[in-house]
N, C-alpha and C positions, 0 to 999 in steps of 0.2 A: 359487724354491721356491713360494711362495705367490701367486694369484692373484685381484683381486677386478674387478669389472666393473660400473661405473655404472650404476642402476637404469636409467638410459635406451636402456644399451646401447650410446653411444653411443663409450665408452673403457675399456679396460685398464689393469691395473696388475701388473707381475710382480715380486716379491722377487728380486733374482740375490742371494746370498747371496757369491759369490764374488768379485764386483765392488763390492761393499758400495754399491749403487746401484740405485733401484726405478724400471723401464721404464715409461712412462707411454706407450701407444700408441692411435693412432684408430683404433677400428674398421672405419671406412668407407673412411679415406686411407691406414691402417696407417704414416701417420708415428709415427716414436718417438721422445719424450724421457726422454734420463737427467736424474736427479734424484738427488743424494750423499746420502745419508744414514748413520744409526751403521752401524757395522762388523755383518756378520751379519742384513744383511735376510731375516726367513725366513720372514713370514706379511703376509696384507694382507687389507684390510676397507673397505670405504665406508661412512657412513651412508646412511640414507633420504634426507638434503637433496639428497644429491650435494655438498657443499661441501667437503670434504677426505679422503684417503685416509690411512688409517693403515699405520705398515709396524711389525712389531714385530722390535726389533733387537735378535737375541742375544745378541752379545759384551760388548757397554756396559751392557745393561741398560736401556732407551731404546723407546720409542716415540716415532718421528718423524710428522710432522700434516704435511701437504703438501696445500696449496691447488690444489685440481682444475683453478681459472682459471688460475694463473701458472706451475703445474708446480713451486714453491718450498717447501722448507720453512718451515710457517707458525712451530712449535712443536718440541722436542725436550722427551719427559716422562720425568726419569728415574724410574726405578723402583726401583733399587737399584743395587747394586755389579757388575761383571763377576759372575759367576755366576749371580744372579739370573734370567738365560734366560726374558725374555719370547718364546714359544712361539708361541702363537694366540692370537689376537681376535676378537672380534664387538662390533659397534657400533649401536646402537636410538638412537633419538632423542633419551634419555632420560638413555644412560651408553655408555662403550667398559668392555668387560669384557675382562683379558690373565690368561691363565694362564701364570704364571709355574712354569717345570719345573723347576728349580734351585732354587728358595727354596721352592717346595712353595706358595704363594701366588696368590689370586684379587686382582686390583688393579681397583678400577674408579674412572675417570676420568670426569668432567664434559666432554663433546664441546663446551663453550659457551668452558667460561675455560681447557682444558685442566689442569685438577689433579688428585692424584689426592685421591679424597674415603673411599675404603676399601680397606681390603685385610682379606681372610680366607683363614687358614691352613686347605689343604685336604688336606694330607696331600705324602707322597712321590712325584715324576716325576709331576705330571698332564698330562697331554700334550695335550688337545682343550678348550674351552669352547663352549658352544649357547646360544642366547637363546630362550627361543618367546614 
């Protein structure tokens, strides 16, 4: 589903939602590693550091943290219950923001200790979030 790619260029990330496992590949050797995570991998994000990739996983409710070096999951953040349907992400320096389309909910997370630090209710199905 979702794809993000290292500020440097240098790696890929793709959500297969159906293998509930996010492709981490080089862009240069186009080796690829799978990496497990929750069930419903369906959007992905980097930050600015390059230090880990986010996947946000549908089914569970869950944002998975996968360390860029080791290809591992660093961190699993739940979010809520099954339903809850974290959707999209984007990720700044500062915070990871996931719109959650099942709970109608904006969740933003601390990208340092992994927590979530807020959520605001935005209404019914939002489906996209943007950072500028």
């Amino acid at each position: 589903m979702g794809v993000a790619v290292t500020p440097d260029g240098k790696s890929a990330y793709v959500a297969d939602e159906v293998t509930a496992r996010v492709l981490a590949a080089g862009t240069d050797t186009l080796a690829v590693t799978a990496v497990s995570v929750g069930e419903g991998p369906f959007d992905m994000a980097i930050g600015p550091d390059s230090l880990f990739a986010q996947s946000a996983d549908v089914s569970p409710g869950n944002v998975s943290v996968i360390d860029i070096g080791s290809h591992r999951v660093a961190a699993t953040i739940a979010l809520g219950p099954p339903g809850t349907d974290p959707f999209d992400l984007e990720v700044t320096s500062e915070a990871i923001y996931v719109i959650n389309q099942g709970a109608g909910i904006l969740t933003v997370i601390d990208p340092r200790s992994h927590k979530v630090v807020a959520t605001v209710t935005v209404g019914a199905g939002p489906y996209d979030v943007a950072v500028s």
